[in-house]
SEFIZA-3560 file (N, C-alpha, C; in Angstrom, 3 decimals):
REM SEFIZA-3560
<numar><xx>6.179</xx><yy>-27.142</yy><zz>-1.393</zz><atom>N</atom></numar>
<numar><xx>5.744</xx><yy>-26.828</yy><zz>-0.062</zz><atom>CA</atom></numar>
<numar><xx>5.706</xx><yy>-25.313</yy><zz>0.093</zz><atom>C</atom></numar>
<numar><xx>4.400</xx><yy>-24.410</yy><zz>0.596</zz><atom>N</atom></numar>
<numar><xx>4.434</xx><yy>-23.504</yy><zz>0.954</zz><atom>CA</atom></numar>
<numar><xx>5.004</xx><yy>-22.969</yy><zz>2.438</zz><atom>C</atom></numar>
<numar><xx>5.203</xx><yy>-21.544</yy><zz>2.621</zz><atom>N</atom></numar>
<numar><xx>5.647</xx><yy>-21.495</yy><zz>3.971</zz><atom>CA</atom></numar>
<numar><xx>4.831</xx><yy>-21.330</yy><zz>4.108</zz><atom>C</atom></numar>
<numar><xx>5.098</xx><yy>-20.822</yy><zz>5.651</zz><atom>N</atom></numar>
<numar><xx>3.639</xx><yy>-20.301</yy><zz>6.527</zz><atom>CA</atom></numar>
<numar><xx>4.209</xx><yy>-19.192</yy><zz>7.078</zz><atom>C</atom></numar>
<numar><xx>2.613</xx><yy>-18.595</yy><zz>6.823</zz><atom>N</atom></numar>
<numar><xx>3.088</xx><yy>-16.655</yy><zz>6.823</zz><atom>CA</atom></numar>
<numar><xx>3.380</xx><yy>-16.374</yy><zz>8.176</zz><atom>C</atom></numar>
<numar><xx>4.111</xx><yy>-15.071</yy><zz>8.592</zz><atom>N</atom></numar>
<numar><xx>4.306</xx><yy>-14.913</yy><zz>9.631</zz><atom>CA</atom></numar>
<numar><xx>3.370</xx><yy>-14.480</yy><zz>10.293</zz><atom>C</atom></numar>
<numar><xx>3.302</xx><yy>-14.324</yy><zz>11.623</zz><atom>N</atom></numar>
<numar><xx>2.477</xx><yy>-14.363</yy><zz>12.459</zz><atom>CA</atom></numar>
<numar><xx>2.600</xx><yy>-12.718</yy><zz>13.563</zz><atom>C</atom></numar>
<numar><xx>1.642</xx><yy>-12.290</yy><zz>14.068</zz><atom>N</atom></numar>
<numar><xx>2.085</xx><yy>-10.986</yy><zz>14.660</zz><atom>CA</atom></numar>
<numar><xx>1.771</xx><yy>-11.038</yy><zz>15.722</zz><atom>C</atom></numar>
<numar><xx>2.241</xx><yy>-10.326</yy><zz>17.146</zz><atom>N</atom></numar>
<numar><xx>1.174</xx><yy>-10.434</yy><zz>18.560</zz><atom>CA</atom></numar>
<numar><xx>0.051</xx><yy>-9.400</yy><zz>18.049</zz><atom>C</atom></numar>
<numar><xx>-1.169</xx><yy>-10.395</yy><zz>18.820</zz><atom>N</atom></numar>
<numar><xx>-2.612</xx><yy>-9.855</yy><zz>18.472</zz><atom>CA</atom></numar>
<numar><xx>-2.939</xx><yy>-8.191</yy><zz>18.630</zz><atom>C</atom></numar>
<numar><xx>-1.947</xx><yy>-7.975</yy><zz>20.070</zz><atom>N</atom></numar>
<numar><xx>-2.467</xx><yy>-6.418</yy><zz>20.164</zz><atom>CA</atom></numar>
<numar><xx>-1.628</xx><yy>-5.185</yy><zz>18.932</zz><atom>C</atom></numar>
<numar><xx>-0.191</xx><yy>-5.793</yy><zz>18.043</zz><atom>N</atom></numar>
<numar><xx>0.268</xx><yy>-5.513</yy><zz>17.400</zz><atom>CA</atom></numar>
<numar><xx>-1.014</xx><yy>-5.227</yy><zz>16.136</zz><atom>C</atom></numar>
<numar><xx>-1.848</xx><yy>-6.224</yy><zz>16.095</zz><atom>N</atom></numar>
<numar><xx>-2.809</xx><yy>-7.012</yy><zz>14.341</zz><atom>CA</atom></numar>
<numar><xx>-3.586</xx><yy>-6.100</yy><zz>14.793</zz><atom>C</atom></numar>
<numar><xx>-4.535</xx><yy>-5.659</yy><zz>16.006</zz><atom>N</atom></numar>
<numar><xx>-5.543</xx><yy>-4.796</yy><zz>16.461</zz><atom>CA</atom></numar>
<numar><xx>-5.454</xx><yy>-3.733</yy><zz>16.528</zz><atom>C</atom></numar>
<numar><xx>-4.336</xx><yy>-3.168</yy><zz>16.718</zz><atom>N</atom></numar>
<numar><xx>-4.102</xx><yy>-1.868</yy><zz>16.581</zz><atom>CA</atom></numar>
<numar><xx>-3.724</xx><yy>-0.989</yy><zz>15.022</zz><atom>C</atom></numar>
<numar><xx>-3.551</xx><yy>-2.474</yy><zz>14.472</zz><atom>N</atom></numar>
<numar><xx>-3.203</xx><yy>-2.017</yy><zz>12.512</zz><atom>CA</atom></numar>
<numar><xx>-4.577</xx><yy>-1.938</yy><zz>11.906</zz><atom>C</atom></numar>
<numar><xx>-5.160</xx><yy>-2.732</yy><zz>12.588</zz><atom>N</atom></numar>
<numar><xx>-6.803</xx><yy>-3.055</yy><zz>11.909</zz><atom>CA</atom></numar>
<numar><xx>-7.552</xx><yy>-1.542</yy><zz>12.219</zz><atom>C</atom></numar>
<numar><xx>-7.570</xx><yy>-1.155</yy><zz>13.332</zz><atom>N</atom></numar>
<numar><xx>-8.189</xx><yy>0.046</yy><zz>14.198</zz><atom>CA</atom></numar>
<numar><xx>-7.415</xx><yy>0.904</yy><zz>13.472</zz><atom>C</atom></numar>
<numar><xx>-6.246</xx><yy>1.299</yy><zz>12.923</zz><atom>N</atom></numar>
<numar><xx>-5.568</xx><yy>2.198</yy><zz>12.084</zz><atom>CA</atom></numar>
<numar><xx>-5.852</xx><yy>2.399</yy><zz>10.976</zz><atom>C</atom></numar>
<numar><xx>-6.634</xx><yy>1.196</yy><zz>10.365</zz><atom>N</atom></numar>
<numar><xx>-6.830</xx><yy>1.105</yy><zz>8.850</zz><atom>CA</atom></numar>
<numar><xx>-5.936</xx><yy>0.819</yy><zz>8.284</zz><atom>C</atom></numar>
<numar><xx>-4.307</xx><yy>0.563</yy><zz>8.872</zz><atom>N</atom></numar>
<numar><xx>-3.187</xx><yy>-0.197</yy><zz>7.954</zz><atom>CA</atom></numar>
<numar><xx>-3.754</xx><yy>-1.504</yy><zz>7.597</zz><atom>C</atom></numar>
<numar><xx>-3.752</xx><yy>-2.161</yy><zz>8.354</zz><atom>N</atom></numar>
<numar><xx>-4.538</xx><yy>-3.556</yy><zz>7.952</zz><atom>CA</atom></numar>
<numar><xx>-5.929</xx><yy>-3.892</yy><zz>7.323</zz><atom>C</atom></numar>
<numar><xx>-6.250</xx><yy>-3.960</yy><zz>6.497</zz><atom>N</atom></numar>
<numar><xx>-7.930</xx><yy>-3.876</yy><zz>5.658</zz><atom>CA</atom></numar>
<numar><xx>-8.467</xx><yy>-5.568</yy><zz>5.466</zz><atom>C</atom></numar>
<numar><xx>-7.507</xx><yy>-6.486</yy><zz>5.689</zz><atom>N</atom></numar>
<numar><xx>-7.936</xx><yy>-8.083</yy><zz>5.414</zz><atom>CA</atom></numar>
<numar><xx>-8.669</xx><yy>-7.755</yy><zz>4.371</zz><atom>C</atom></numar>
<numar><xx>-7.346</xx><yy>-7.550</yy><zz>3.391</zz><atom>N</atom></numar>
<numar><xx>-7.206</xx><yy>-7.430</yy><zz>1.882</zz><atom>CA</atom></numar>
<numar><xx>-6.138</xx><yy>-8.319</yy><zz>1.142</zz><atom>C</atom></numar>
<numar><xx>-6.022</xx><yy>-8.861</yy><zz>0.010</zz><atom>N</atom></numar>
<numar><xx>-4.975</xx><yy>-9.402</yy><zz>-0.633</zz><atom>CA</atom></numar>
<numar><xx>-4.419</xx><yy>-8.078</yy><zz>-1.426</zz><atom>C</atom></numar>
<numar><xx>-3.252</xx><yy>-8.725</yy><zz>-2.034</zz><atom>N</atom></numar>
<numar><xx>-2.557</xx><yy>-7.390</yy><zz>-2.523</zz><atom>CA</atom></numar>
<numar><xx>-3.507</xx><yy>-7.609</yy><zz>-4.037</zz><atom>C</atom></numar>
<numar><xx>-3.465</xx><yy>-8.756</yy><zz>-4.551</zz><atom>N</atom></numar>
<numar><xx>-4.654</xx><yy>-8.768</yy><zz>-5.602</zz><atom>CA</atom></numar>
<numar><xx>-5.677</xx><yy>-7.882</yy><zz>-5.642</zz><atom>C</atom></numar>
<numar><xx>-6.301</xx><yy>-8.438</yy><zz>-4.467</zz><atom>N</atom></numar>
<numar><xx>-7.595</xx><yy>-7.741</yy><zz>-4.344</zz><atom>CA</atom></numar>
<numar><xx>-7.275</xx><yy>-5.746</yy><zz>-4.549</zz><atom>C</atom></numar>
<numar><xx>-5.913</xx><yy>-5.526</yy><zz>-3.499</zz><atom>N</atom></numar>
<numar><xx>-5.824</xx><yy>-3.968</yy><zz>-3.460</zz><atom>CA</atom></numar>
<numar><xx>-6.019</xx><yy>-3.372</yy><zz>-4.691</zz><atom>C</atom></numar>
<numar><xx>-4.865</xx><yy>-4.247</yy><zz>-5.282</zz><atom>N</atom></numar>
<numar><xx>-3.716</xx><yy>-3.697</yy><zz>-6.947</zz><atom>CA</atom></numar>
<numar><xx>-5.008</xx><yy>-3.588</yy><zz>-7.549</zz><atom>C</atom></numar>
<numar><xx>-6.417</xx><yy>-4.858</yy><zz>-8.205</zz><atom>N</atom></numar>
<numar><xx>-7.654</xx><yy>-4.788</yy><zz>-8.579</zz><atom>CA</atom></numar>
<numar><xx>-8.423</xx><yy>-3.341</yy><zz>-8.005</zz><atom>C</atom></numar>
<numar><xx>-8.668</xx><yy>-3.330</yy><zz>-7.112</zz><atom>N</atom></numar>
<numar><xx>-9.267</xx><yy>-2.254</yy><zz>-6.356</zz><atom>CA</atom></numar>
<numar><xx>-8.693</xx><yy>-0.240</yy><zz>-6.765</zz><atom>C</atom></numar>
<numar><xx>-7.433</xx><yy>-0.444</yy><zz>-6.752</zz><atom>N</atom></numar>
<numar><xx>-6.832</xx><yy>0.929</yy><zz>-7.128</zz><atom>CA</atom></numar>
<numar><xx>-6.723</xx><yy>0.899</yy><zz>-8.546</zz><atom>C</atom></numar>
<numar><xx>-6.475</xx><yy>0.275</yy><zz>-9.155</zz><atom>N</atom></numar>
<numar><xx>-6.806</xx><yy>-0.128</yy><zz>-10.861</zz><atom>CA</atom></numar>
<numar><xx>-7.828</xx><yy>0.823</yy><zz>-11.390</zz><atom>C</atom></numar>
<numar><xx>-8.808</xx><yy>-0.007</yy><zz>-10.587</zz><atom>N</atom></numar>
<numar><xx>-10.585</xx><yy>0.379</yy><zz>-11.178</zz><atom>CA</atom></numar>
<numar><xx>-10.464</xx><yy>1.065</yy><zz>-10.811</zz><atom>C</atom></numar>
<numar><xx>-9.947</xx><yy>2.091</yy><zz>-9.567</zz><atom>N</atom></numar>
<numar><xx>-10.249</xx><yy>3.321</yy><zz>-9.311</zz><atom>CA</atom></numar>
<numar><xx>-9.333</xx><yy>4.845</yy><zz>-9.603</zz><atom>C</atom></numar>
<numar><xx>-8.262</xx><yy>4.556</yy><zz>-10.117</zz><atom>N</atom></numar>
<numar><xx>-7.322</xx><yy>5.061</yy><zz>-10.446</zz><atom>CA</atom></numar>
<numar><xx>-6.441</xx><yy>4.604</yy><zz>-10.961</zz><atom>C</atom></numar>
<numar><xx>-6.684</xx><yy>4.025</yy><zz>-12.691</zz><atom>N</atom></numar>
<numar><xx>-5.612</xx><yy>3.378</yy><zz>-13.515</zz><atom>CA</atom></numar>
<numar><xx>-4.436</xx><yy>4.122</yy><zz>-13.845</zz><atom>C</atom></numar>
<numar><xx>-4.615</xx><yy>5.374</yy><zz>-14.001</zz><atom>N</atom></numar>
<numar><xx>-3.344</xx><yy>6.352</yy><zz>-14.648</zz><atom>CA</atom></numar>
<numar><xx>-2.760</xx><yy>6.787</yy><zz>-13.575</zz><atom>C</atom></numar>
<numar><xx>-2.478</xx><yy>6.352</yy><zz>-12.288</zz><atom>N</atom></numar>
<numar><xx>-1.801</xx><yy>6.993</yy><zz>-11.432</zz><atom>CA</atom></numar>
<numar><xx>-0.854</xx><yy>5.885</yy><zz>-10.900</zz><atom>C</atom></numar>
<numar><xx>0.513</xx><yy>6.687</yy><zz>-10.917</zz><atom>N</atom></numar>
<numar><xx>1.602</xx><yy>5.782</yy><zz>-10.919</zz><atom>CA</atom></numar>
<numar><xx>1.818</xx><yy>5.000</yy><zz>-9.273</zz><atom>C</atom></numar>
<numar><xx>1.856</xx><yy>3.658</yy><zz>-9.541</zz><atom>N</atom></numar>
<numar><xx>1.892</xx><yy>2.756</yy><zz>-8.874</zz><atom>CA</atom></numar>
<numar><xx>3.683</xx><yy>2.426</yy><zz>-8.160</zz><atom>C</atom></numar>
<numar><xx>4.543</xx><yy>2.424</yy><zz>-8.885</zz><atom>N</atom></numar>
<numar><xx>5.678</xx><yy>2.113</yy><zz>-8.541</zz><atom>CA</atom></numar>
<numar><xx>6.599</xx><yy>2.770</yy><zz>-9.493</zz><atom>C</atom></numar>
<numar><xx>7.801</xx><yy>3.018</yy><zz>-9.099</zz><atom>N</atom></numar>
<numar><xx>8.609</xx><yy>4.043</yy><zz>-9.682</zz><atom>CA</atom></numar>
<numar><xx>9.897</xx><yy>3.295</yy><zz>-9.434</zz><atom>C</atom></numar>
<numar><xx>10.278</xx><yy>3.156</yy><zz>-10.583</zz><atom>N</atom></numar>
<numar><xx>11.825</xx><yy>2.611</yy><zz>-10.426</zz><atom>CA</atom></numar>
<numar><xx>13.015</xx><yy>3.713</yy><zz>-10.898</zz><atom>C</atom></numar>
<numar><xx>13.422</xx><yy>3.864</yy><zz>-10.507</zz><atom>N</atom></numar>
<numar><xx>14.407</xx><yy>5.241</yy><zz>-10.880</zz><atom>CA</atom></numar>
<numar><xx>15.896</xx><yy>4.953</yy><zz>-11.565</zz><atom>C</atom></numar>
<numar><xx>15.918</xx><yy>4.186</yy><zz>-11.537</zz><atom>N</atom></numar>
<numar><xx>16.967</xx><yy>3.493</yy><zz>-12.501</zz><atom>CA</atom></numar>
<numar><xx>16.810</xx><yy>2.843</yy><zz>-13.306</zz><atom>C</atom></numar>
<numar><xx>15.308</xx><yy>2.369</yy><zz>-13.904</zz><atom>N</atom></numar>
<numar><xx>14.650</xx><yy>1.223</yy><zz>-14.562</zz><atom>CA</atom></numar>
<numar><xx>14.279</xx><yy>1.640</yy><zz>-16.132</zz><atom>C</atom></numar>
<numar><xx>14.604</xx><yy>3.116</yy><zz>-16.459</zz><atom>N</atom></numar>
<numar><xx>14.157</xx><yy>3.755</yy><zz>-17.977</zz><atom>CA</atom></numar>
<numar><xx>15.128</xx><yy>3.162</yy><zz>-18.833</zz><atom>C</atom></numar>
<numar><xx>14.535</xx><yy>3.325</yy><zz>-20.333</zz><atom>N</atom></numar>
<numar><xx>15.223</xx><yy>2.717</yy><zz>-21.203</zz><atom>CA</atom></numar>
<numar><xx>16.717</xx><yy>3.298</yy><zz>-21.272</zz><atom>C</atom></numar>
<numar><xx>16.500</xx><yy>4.920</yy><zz>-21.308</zz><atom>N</atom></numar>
<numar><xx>17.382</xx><yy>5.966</yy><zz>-21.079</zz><atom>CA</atom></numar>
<numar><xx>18.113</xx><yy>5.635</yy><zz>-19.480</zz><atom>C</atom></numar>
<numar><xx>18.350</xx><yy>5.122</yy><zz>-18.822</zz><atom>N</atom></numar>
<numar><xx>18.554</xx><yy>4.912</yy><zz>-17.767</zz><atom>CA</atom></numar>
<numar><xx>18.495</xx><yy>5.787</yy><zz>-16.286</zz><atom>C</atom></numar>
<numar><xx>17.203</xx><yy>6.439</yy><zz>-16.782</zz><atom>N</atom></numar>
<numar><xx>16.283</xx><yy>7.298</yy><zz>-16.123</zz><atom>CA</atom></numar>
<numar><xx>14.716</xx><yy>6.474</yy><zz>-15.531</zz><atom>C</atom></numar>
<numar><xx>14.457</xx><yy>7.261</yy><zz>-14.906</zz><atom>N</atom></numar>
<numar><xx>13.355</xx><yy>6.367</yy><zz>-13.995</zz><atom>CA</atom></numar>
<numar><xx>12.083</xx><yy>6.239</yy><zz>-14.861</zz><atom>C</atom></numar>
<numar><xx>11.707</xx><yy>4.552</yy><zz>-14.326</zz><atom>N</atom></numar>
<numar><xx>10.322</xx><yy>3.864</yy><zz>-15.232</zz><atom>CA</atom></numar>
<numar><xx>9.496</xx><yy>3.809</yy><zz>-13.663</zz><atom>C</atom></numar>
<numar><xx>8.071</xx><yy>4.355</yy><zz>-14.531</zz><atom>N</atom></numar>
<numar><xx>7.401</xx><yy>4.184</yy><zz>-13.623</zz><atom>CA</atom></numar>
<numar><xx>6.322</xx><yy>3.063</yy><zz>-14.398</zz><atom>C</atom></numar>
<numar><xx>4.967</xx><yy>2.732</yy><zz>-13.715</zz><atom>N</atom></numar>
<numar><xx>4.341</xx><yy>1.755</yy><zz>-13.783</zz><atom>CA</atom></numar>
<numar><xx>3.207</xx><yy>1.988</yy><zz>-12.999</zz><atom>C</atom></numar>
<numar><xx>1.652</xx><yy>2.701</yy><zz>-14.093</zz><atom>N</atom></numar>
<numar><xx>0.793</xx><yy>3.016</yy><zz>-13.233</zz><atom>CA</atom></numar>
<numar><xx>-0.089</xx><yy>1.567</yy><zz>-12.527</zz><atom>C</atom></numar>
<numar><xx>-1.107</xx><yy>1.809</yy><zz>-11.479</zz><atom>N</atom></numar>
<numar><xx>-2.168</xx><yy>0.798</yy><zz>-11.234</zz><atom>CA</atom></numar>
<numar><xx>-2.652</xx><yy>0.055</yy><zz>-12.447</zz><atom>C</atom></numar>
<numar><xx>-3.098</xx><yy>0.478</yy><zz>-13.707</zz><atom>N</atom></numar>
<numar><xx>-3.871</xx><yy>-0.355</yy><zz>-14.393</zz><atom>CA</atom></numar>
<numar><xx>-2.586</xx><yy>-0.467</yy><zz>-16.120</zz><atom>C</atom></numar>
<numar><xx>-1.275</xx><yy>-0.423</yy><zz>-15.615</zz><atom>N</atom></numar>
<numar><xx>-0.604</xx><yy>-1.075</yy><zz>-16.057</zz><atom>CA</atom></numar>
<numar><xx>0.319</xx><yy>-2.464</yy><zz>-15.773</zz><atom>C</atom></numar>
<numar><xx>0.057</xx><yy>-2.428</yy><zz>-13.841</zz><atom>N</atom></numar>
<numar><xx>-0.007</xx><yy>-3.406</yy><zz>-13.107</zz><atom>CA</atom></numar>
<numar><xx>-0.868</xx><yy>-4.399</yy><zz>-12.982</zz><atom>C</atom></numar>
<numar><xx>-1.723</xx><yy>-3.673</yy><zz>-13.061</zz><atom>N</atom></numar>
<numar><xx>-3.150</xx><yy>-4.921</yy><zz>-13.325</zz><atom>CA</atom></numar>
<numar><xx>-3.102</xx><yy>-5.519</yy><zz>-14.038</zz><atom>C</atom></numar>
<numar><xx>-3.234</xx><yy>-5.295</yy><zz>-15.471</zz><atom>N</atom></numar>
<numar><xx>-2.695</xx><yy>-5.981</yy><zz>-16.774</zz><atom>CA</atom></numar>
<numar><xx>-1.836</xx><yy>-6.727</yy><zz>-16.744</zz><atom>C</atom></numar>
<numar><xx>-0.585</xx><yy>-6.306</yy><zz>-16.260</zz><atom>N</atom></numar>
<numar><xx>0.163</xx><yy>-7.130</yy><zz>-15.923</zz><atom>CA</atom></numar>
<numar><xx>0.219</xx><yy>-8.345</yy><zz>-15.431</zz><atom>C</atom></numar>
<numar><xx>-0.683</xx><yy>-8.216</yy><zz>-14.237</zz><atom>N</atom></numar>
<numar><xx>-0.806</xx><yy>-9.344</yy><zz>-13.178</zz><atom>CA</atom></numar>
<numar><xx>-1.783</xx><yy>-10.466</yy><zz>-13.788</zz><atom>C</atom></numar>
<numar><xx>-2.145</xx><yy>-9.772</yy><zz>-15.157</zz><atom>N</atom></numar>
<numar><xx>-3.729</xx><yy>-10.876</yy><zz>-15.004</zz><atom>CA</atom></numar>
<numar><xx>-2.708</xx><yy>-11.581</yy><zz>-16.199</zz><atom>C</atom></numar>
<numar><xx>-1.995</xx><yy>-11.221</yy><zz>-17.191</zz><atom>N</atom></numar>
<numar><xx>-1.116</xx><yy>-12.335</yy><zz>-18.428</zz><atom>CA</atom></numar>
<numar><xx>-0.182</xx><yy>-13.066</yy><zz>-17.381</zz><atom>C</atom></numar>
<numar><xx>-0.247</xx><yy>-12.881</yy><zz>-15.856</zz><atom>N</atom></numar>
<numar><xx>0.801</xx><yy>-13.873</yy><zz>-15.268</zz><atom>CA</atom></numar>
<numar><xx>0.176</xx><yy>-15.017</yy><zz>-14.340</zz><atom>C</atom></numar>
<numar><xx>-0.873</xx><yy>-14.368</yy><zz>-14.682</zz><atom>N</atom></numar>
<numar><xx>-2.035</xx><yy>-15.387</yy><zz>-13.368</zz><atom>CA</atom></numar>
<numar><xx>-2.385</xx><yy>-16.616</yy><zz>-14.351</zz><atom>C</atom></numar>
<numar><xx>-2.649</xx><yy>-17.664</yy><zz>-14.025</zz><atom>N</atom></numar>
<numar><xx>-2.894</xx><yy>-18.712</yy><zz>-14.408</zz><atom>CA</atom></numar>
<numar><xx>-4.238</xx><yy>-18.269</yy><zz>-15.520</zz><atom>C</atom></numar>
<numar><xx>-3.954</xx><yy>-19.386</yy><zz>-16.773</zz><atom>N</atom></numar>
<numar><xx>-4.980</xx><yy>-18.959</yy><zz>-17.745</zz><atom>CA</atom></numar>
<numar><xx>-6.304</xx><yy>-20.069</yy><zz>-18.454</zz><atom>C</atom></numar>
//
């Protein structure tokens, strides 16, 4: 059973949309989108996550890759 996503008051959703926070985008679609347009630029940064136990980062189109060996095949 899935949940069901949360829900926002409308003038809250209208005012994100009119901001451009909100794009009625999936994060798929984004992560795809910044990929193609900027693969070598770091996406997420974990700072405790290095082998050295120094910070791993993880650009867009090492995420992408990522996402597509986990997506159904």
């Amino acid at each position: 059973m899935t949940a069901a996503a949360p829900t926002w008051p409308a003038e809250f959703a209208e005012g994100y949309r009119a901001a451009g926070w909100w794009r009625r985008e999936t994060f798929g679609g984004m992560l795809r989108e910044r990929a193609g347009a900027h693969p070598d630029r770091i996406a997420i940064v974990d700072p405790t996550g290095g082998p050295d136990g120094g910070r791993r980062t993880w650009t867009y189109g090492e995420l992408d890759l990522r996402a597509d060996r986990m997506g159904p095949g």
